[in-house]
VOGULO-14820 format. One record per residue: residue in three letters; x, y, z of N, C-alpha, C, O in turn. Coordinates in pm, 1 decimal. Layout:
REM VOGULO-14820
<atom r="Ala" n_x="X" n_y="Y" n_z="Z" ca_x="X" ca_y="Y" ca_z="Z" c_x="X" c_y="Y" c_z="Z" o_x="X" o_y="Y" o_z="Z"/>
...
***
This chain:
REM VOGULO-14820
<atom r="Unk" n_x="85.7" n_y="-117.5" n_z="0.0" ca_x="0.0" ca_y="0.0" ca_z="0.0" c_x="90.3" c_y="123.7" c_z="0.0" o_x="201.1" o_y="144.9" o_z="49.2"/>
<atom r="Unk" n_x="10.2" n_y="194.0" n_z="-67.8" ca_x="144.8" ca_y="371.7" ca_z="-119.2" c_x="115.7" c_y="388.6" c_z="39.4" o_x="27.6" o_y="349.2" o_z="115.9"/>
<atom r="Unk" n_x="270.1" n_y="491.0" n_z="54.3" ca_x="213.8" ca_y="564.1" ca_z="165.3" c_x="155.7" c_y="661.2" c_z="205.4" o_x="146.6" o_y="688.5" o_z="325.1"/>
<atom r="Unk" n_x="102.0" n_y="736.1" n_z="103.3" ca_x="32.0" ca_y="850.9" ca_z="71.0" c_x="-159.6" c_y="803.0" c_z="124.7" o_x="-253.3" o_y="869.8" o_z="168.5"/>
<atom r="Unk" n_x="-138.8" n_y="640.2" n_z="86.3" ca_x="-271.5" ca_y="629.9" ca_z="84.4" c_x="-305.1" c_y="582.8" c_z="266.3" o_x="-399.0" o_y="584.5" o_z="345.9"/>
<atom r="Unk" n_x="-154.1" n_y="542.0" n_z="260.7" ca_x="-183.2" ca_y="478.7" ca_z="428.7" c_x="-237.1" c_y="561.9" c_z="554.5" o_x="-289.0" o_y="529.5" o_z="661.3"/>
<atom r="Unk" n_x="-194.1" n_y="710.3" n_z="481.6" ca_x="-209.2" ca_y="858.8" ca_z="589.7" c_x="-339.9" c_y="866.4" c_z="543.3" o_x="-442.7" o_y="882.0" o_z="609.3"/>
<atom r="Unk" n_x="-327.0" n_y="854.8" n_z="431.4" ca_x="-544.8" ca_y="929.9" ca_z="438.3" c_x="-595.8" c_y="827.2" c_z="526.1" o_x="-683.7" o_y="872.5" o_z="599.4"/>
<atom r="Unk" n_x="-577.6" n_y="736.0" n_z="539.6" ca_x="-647.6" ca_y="595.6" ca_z="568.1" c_x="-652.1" c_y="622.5" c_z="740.3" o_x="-750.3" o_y="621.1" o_z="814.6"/>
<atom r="Unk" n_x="-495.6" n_y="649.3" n_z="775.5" ca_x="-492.3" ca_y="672.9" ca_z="930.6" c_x="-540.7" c_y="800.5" c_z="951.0" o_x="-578.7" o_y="831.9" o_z="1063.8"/>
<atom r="Unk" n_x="-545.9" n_y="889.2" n_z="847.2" ca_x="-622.7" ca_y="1046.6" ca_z="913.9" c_x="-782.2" c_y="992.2" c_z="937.2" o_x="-824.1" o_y="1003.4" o_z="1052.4"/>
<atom r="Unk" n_x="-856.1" n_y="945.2" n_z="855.4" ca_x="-971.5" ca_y="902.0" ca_z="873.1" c_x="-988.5" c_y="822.1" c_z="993.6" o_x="-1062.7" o_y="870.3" o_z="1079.1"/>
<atom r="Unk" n_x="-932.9" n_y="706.4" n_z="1017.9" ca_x="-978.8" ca_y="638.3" ca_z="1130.2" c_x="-945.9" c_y="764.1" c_z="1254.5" o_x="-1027.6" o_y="781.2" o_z="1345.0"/>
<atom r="Unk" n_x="-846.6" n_y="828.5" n_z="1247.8" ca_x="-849.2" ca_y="919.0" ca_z="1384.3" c_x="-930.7" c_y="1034.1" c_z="1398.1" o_x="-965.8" o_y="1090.3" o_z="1501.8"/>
<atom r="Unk" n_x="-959.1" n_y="1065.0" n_z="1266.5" ca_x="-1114.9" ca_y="1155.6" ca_z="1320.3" c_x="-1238.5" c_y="1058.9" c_z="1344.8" o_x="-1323.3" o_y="1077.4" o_z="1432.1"/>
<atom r="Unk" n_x="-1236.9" n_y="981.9" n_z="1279.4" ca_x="-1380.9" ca_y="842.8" ca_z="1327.8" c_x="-1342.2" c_y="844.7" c_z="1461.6" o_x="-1432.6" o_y="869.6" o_z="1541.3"/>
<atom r="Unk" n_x="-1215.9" n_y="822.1" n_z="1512.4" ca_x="-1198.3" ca_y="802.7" ca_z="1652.1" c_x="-1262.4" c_y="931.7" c_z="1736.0" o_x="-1366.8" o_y="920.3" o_z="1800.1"/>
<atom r="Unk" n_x="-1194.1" n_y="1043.8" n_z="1728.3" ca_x="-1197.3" ca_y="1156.3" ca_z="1749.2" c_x="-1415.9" c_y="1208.1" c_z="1780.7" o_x="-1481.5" o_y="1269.7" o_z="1864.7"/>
<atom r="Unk" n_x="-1435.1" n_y="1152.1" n_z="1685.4" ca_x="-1592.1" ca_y="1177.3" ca_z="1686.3" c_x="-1617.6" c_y="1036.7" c_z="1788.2" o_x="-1642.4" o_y="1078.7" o_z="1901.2"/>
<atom r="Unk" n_x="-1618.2" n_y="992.0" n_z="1787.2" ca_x="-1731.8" ca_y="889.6" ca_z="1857.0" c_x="-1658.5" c_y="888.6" c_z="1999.3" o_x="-1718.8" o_y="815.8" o_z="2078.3"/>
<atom r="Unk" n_x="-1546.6" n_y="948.6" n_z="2052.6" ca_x="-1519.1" ca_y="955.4" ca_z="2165.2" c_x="-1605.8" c_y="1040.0" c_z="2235.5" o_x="-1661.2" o_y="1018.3" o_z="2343.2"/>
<atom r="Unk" n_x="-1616.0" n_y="1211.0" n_z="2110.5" ca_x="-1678.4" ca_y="1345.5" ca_z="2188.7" c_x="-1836.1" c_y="1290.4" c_z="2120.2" o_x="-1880.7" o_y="1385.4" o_z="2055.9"/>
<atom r="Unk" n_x="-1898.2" n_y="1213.1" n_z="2115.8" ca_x="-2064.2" ca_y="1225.8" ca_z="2064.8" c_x="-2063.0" c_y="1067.5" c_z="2233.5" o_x="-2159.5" o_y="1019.8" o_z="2293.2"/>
<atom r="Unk" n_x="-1948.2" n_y="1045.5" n_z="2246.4" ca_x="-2007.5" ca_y="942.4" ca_z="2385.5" c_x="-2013.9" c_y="1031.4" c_z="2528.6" o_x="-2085.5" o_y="1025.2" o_z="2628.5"/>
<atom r="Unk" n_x="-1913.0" n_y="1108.9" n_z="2490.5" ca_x="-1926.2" ca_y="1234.9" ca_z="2594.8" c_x="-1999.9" c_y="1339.3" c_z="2633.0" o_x="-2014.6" o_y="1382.2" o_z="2747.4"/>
<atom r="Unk" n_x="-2052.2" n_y="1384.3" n_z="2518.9" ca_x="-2200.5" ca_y="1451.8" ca_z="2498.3" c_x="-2284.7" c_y="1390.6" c_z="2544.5" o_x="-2320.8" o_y="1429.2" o_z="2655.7"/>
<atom r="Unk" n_x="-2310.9" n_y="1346.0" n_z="2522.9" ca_x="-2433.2" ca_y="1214.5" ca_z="2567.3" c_x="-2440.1" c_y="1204.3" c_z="2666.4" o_x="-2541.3" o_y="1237.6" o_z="2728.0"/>
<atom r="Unk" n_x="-2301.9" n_y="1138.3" n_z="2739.8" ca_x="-2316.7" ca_y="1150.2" ca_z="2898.0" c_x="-2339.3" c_y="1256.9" c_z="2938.2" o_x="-2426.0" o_y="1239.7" o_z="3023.9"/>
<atom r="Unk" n_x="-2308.9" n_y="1395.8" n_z="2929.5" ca_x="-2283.1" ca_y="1488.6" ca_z="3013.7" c_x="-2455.2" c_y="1498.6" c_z="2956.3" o_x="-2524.3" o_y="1507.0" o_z="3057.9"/>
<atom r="Unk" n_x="-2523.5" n_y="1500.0" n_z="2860.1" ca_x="-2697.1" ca_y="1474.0" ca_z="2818.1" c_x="-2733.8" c_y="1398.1" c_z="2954.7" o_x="-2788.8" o_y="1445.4" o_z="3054.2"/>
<atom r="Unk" n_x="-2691.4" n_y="1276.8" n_z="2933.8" ca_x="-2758.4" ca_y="1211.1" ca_z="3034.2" c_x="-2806.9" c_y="1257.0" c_z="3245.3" o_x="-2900.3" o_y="1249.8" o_z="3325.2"/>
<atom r="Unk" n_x="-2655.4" n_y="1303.7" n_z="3234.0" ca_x="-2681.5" ca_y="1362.8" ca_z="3354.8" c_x="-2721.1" c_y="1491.7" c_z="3402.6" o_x="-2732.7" o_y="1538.8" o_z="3515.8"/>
<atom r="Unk" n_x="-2740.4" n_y="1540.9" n_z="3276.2" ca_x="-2805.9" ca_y="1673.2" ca_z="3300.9" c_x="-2937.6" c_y="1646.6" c_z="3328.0" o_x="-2981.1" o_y="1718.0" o_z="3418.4"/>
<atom r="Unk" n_x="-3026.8" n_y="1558.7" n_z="3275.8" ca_x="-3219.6" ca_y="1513.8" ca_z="3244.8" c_x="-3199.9" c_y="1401.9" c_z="3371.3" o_x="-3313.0" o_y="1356.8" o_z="3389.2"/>
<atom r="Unk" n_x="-3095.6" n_y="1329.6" n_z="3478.3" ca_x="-3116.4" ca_y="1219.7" ca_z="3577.6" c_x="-3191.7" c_y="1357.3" c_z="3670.4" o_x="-3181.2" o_y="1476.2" o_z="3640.3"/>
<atom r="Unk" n_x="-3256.4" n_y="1308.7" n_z="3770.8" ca_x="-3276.0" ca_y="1360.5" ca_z="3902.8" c_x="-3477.5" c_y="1408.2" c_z="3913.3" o_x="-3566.0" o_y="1354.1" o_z="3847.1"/>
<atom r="Unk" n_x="-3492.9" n_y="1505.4" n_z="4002.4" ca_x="-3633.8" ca_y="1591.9" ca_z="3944.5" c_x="-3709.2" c_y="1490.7" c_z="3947.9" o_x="-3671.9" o_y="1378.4" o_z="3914.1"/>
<atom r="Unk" n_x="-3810.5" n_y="1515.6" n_z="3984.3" ca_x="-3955.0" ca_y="1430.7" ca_z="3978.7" c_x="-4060.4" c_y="1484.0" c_z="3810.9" o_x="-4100.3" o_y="1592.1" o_z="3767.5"/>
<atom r="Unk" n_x="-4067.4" n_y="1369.0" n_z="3772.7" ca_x="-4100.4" ca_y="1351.3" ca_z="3654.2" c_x="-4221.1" c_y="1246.3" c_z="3664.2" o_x="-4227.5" o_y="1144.4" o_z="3732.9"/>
<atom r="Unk" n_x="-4352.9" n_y="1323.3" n_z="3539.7" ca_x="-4474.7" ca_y="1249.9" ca_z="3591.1" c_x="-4455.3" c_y="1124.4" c_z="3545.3" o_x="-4338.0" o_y="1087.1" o_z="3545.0"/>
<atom r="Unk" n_x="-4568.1" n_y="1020.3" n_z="3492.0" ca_x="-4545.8" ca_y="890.1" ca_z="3488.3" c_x="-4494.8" c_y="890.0" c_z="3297.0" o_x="-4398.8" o_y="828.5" o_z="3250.6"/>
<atom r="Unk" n_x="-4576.4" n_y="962.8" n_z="3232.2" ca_x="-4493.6" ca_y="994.8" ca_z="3071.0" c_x="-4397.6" c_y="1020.1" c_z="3056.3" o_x="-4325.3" o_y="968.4" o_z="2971.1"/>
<atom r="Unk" n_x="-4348.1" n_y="1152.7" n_z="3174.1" ca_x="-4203.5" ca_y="1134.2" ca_z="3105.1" c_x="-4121.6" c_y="1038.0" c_z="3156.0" o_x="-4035.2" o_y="994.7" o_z="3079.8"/>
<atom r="Unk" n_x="-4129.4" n_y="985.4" n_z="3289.0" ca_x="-4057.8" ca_y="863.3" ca_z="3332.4" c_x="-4019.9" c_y="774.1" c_z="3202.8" o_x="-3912.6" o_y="769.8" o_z="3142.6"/>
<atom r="Unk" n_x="-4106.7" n_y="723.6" n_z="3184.8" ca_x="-4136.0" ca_y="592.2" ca_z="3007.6" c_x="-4060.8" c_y="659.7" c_z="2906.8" o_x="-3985.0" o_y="610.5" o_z="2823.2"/>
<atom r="Unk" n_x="-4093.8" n_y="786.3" n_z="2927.3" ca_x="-3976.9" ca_y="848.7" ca_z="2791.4" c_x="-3820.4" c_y="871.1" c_z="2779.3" o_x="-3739.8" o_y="876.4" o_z="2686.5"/>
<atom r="Unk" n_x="-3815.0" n_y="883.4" n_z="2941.5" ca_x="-3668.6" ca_y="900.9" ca_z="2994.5" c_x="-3607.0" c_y="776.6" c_z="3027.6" o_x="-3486.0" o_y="766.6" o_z="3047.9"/>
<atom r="Unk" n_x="-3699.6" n_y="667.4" n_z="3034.3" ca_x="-3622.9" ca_y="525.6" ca_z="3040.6" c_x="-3639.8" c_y="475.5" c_z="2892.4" o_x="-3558.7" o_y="386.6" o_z="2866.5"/>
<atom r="Unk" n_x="-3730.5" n_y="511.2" n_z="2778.9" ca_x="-3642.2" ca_y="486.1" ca_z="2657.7" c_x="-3552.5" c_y="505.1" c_z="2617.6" o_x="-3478.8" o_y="421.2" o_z="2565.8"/>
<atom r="Unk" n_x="-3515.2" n_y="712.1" n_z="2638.9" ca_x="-3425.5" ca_y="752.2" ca_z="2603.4" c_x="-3319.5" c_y="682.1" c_z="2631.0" o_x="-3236.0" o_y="663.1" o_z="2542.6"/>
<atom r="Unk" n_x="-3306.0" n_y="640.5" n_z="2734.2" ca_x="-3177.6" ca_y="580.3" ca_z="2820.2" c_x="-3136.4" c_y="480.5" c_z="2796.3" o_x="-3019.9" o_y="461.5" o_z="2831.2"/>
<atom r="Unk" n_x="-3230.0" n_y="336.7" n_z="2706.4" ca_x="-3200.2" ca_y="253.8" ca_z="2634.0" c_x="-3138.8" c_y="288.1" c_z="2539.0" o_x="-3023.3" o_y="256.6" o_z="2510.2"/>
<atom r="Unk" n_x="-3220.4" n_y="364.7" n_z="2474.3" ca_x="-3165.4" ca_y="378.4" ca_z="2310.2" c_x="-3004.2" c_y="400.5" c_z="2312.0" o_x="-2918.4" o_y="341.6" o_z="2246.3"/>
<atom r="Unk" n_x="-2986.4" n_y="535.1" n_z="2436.9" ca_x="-2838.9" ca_y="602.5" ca_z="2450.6" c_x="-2742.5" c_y="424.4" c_z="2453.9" o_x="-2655.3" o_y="383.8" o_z="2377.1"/>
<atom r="Unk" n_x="-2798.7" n_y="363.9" n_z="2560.7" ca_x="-2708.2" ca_y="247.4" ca_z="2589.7" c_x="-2683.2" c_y="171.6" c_z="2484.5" o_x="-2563.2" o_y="148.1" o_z="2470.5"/>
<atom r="Unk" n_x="-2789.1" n_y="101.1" n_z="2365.1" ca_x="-2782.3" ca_y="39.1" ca_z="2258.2" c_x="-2666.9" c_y="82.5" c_z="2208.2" o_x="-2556.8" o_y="32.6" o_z="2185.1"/>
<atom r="Unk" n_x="-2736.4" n_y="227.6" n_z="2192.2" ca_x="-2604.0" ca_y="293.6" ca_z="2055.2" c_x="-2488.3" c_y="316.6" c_z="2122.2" o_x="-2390.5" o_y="301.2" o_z="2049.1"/>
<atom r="Unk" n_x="-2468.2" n_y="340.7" n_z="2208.3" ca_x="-2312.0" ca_y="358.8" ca_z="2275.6" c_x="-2257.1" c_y="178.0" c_z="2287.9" o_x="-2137.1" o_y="150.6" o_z="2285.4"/>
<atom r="Unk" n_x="-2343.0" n_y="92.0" n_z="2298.2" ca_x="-2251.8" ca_y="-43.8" ca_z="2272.3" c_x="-2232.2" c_y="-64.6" c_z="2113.6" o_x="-2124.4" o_y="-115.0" o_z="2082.3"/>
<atom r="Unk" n_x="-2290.5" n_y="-43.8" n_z="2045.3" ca_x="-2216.6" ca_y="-29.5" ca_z="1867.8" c_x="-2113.6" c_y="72.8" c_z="1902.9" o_x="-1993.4" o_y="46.8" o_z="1898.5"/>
<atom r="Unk" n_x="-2154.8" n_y="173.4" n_z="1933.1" ca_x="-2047.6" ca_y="271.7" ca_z="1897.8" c_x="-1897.7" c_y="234.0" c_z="1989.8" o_x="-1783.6" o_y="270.5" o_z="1961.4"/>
<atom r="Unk" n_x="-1940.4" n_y="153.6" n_z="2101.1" ca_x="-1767.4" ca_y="135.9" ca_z="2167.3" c_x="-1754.4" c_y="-30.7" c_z="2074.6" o_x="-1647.0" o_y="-90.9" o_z="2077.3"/>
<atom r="Unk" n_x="-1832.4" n_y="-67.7" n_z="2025.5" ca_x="-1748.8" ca_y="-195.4" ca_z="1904.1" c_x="-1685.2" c_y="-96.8" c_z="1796.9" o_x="-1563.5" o_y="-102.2" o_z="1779.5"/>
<atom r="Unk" n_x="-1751.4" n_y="-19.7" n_z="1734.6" ca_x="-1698.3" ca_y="61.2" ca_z="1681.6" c_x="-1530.7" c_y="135.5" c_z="1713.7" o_x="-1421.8" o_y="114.5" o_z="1660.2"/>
<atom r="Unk" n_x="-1557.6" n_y="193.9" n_z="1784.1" ca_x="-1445.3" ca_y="247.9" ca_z="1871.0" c_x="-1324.4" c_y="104.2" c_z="1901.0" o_x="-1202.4" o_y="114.2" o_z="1888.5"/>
<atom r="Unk" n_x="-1370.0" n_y="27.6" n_z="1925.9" ca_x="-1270.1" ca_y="-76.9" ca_z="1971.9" c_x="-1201.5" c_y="-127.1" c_z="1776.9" o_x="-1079.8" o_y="-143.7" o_z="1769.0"/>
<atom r="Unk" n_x="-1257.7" n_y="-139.1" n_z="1688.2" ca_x="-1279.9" ca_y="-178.4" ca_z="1586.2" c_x="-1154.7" c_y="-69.3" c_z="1559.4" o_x="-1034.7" o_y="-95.6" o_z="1567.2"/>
<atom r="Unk" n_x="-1226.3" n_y="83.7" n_z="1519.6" ca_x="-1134.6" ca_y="203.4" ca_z="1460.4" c_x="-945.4" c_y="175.7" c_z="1596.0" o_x="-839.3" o_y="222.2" o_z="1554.3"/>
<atom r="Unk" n_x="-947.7" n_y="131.1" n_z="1679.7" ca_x="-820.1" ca_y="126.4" ca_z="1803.1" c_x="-763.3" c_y="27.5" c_z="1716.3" o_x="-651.0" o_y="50.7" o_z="1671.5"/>
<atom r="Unk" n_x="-819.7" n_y="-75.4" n_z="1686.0" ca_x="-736.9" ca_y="-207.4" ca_z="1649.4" c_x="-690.5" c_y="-165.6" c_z="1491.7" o_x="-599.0" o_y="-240.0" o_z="1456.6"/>
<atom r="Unk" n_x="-720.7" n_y="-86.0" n_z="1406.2" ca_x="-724.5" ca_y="-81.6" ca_z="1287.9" c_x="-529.4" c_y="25.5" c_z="1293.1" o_x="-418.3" o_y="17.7" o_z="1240.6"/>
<atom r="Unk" n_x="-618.8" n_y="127.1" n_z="1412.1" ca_x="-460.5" ca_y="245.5" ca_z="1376.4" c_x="-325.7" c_y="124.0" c_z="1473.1" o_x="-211.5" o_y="115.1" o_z="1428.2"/>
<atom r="Unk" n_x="-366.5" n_y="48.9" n_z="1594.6" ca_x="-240.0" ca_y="-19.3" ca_z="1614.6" c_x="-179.8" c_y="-117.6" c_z="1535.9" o_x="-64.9" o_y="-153.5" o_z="1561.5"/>
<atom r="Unk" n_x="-277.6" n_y="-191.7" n_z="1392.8" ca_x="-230.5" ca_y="-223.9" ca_z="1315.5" c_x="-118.5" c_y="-132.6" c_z="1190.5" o_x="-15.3" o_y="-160.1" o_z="1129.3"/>
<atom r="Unk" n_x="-200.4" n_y="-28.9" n_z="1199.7" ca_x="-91.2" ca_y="67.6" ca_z="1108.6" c_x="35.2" c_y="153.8" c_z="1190.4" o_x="113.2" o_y="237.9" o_z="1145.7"/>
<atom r="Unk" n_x="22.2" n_y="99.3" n_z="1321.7" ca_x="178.2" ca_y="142.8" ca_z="1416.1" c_x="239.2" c_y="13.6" c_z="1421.4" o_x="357.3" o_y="32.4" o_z="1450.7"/>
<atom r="Unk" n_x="210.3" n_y="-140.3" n_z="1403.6" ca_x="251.4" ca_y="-198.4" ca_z="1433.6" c_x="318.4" c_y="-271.2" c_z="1251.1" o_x="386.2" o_y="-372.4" o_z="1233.3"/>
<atom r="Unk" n_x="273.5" n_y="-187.6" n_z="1162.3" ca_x="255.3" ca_y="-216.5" ca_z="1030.0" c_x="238.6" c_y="-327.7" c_z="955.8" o_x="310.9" o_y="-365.3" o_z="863.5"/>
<atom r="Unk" n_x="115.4" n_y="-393.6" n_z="1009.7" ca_x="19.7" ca_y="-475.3" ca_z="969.3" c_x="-113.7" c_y="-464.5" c_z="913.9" o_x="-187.7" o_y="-560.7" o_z="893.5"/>
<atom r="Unk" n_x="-142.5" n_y="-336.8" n_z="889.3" ca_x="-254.7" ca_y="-268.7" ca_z="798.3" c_x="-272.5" c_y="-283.8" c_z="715.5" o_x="-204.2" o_y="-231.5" o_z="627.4"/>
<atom r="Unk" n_x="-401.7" n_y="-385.8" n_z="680.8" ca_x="-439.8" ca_y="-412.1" ca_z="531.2" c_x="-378.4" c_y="-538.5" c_z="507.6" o_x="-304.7" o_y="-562.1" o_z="411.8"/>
<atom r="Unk" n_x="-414.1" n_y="-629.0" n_z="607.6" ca_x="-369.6" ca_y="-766.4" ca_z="566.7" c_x="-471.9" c_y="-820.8" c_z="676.4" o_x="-504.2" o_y="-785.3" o_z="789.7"/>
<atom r="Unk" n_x="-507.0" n_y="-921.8" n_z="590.9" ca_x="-650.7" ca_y="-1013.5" ca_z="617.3" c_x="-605.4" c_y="-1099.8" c_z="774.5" o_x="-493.1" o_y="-1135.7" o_z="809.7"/>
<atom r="Unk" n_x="-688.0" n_y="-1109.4" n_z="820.1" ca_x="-638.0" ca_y="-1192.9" ca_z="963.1" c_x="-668.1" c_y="-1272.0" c_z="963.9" o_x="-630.2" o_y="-1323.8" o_z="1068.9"/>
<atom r="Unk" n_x="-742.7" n_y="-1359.2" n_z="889.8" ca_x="-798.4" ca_y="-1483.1" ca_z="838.2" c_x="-681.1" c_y="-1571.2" c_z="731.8" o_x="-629.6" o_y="-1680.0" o_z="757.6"/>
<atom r="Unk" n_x="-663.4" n_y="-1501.7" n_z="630.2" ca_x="-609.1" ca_y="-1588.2" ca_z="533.6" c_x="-489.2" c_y="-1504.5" c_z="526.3" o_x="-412.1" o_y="-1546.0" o_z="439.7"/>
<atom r="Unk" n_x="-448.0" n_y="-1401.2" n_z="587.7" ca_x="-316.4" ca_y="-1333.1" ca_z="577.7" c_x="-274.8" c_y="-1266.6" c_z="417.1" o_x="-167.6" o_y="-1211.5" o_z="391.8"/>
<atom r="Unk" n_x="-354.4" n_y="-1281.4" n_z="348.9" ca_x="-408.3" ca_y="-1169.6" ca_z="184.0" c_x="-373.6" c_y="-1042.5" c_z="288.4" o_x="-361.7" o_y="-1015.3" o_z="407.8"/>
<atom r="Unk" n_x="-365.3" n_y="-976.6" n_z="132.7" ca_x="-353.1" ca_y="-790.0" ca_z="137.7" c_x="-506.9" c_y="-800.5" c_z="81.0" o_x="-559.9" o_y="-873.6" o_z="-2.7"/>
<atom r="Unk" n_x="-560.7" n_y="-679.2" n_z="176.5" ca_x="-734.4" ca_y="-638.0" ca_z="211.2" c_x="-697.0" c_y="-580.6" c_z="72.1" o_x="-582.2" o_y="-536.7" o_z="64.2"/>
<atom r="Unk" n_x="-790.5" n_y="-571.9" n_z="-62.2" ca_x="-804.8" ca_y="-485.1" ca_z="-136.6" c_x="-834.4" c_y="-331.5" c_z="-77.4" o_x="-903.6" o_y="-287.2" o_z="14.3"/>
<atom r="Unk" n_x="-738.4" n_y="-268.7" n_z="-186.1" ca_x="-748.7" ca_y="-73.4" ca_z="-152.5" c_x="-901.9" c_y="-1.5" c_z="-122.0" o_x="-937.1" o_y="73.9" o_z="-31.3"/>
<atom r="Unk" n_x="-982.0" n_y="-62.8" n_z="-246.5" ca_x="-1106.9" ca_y="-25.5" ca_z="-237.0" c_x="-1180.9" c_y="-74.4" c_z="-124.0" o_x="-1247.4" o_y="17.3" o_z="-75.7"/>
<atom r="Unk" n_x="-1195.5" n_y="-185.2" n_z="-62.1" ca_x="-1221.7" ca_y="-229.3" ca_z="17.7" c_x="-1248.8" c_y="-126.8" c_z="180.2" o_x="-1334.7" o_y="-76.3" o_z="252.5"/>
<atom r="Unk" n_x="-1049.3" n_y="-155.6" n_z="155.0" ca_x="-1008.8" ca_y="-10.2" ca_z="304.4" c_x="-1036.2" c_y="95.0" c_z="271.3" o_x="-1031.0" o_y="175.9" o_z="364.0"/>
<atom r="Unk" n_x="-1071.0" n_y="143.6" n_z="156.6" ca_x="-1160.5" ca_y="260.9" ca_z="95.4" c_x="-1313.7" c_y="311.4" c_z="180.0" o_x="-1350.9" o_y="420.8" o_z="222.2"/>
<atom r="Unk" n_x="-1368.1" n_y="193.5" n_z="179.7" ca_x="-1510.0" ca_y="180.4" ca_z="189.8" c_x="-1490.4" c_y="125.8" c_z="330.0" o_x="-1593.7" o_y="138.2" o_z="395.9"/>
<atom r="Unk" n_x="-1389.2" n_y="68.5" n_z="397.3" ca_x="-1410.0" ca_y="66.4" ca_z="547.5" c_x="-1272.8" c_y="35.3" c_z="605.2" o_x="-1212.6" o_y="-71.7" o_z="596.0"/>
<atom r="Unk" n_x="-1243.8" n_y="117.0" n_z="650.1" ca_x="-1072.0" ca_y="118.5" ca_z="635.3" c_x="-1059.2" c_y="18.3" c_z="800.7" o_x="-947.2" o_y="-26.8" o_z="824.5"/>
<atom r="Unk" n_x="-1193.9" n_y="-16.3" n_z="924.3" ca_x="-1126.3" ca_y="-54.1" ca_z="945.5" c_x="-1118.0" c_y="-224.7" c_z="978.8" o_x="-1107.5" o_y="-293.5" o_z="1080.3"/>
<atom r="Unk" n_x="-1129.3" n_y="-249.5" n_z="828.1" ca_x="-1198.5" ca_y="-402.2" ca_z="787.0" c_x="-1083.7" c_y="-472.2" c_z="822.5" o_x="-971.5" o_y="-422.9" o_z="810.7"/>
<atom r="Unk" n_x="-1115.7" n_y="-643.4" n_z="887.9" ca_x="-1065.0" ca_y="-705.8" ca_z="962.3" c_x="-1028.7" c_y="-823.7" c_z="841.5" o_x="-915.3" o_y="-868.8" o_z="825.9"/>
<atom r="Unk" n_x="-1126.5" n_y="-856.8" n_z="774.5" ca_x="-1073.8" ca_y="-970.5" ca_z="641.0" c_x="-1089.6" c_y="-878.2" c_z="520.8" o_x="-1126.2" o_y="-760.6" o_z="518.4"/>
<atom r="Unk" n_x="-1050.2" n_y="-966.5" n_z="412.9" ca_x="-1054.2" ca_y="-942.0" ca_z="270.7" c_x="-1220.7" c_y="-985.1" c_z="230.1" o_x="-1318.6" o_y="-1033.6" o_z="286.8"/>
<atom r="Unk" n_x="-1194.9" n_y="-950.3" n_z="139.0" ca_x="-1403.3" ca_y="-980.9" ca_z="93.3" c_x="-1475.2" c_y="-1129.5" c_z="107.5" o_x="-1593.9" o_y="-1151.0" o_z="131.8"/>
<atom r="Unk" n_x="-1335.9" n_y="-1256.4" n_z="78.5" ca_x="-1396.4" ca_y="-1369.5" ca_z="16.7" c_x="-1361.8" c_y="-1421.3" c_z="140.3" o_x="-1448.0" o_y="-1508.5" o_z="150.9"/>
<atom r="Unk" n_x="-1295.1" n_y="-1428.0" n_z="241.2" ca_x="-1322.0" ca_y="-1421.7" ca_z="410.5" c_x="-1419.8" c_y="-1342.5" c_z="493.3" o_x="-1455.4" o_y="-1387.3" o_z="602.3"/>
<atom r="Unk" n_x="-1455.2" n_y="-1253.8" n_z="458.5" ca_x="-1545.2" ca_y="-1169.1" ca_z="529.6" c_x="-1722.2" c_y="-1245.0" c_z="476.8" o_x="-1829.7" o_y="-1236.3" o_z="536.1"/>
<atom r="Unk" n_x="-1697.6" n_y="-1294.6" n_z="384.1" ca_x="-1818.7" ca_y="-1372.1" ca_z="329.6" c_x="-1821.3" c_y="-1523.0" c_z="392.0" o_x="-1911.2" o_y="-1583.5" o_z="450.6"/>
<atom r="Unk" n_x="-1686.6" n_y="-1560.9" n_z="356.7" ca_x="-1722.4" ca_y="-1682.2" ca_z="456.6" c_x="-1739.7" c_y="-1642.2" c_z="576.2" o_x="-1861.3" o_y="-1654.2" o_z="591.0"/>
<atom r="Unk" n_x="-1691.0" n_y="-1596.5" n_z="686.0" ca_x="-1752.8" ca_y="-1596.6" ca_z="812.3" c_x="-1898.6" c_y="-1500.4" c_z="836.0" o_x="-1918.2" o_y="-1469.0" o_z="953.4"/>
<atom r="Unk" n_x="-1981.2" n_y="-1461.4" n_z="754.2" ca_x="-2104.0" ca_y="-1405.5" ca_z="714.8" c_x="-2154.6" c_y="-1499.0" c_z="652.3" o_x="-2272.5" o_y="-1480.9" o_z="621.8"/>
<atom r="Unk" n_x="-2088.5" n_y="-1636.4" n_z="607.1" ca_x="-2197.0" ca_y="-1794.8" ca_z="606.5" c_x="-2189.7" c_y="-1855.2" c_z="713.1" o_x="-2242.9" o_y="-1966.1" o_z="719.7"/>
<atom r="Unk" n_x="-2142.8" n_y="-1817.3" n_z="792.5" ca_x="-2141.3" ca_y="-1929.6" ca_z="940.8" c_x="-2239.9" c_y="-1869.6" c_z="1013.0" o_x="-2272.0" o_y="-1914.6" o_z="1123.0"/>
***
């Protein structure tokens, strides 16, 4: 892989990083601003959805987050863009479209048949 392309590749994952650290932080500091106060029985139900939903999406988003960590210590450890399955180089386009993909396509399909 050029190395021209390896920096766009690592600038991207560190703003992906960069965002989903400060939108988990927002959130919290959301969250604890709306805890406390007596709230009638509607908004109770609304404030314990809200509070699911926050939790759902903050567990994608820290797979996420764990996902974008493993991708840049592969490109410090310079193993970026090689399949962990069959040990192939990930096609460019591929890390294009998700830079921080773990197999190559025809591995990523087999374990998406299991």
């Amino acid at each position: 892989m050029r190395a021209s392309k390896l920096k766009e590749l690592e600038k991207w994952l560190l703003e992906k990083r960069k965002g989903l650290v400060s939108g988990v932080r927002s959130r919290n500091a959301t969250r604890f601003e709306t805890e406390g106060g007596t709230l009638d029985l509607a908004d109770q139900a609304a404030s314990a959805y809200t509070k699911e939903f926050l939790l759902s999406l903050g567990d994608a988003e820290r797979r996420l987050l764990r996902q974008v960590d493993a991708a840049l210590e592969k490109i410090r450890l310079r193993t970026y863009g090689t399949c962990e399955k069959c040990g192939e180089e990930i096609a460019i386009k591929r890390l294009e479209a998700l830079p921080f993909a773990e197999f190559c396509i025809a591995c990523q399909e087999e374990e998406e048949r299991r």
